[in-house]
C-alpha positions in Angstrom: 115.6 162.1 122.0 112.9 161.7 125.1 114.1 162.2 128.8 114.1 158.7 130.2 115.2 159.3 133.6 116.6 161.9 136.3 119.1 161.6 138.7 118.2 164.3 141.0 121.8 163.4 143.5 123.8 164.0 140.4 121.4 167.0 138.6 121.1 164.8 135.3 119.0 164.4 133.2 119.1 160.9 131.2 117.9 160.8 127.4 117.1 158.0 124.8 115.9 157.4 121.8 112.1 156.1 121.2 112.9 152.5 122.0 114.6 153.3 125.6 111.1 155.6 126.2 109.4 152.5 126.0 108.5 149.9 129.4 106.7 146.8 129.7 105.8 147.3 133.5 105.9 149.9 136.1 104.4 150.3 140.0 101.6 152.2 140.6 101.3 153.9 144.2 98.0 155.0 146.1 95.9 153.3 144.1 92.2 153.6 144.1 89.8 150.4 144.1 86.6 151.6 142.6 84.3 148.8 142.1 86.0 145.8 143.0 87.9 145.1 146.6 91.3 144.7 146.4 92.3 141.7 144.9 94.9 139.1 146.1 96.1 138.0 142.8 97.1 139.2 139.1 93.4 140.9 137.5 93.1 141.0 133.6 92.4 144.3 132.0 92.8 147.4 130.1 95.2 151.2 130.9 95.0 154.1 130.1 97.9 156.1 131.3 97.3 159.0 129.2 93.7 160.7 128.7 93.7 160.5 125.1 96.0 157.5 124.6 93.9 153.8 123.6 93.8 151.5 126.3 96.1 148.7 126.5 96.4 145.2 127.6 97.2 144.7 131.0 98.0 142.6 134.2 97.8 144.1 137.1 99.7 142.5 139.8 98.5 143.7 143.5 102.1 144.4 146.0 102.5 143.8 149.4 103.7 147.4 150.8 103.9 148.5 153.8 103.4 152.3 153.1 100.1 152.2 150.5 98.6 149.9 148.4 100.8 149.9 145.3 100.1 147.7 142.3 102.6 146.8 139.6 101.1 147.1 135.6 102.8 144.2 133.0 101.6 145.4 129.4 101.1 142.8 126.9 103.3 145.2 124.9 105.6 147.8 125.3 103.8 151.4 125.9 105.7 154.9 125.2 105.7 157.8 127.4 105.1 155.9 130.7 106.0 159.3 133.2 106.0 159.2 137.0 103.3 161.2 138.2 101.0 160.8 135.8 97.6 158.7 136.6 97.2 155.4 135.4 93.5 154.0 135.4 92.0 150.0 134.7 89.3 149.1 133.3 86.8 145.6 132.5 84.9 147.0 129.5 83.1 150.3 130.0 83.6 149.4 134.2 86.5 151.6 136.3 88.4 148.7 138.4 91.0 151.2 139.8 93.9 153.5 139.3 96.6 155.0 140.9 100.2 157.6 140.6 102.8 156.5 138.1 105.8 156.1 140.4 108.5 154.1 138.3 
């Protein structure tokens, strides 16, 4: 079983098995835009959101927000262990486009 979720109101915690511990999106808040400006429409390229983990496929969809720049990620295919606080970084190649916090 792998924690897929806490309701702090209630003080649960919410399990699944592997397949619920898997996304195919999530937001990404005070991101970081390294060597590109920020763009105004969907950018191909890869994730990590782990150190270790290979990077994946990835659309990154810049959001209007009004309290930081937030990005939402759409993976090509479903990725395990996506976790809320955790860093997520893009890349084009060998070449750092951004990366933000993990926030759902």
């Amino acid at each position: 079983m792998y924690v897929i979720g806490i309701d702090a109101g209630r003080n649960q915690v919410i399990v699944g098995d592997r397949e619920n511990a898997t996304q195919t999106e999530c937001t990404i808040k005070r991101v970081n835009w390294v060597s590109i400006p920020r763009p105004n429409s969907p950018v191909r390229a890869e994730v990590q959101i782990r150190y270790r983990s290979k990077p994946q496929p990835v659309t990154v969809v810049p959001l209007n927000s009004s309290e930081d720049d937030q990005v939402k990620l759409i993976f090509d295919e479903p990725i395990f262990g996506i976790t809320p606080g955790q860093a997520a970084v893009w890349y084009d190649g060998e070449i750092v486009l951004g990366g933000g916090i993990i926030c759902g």
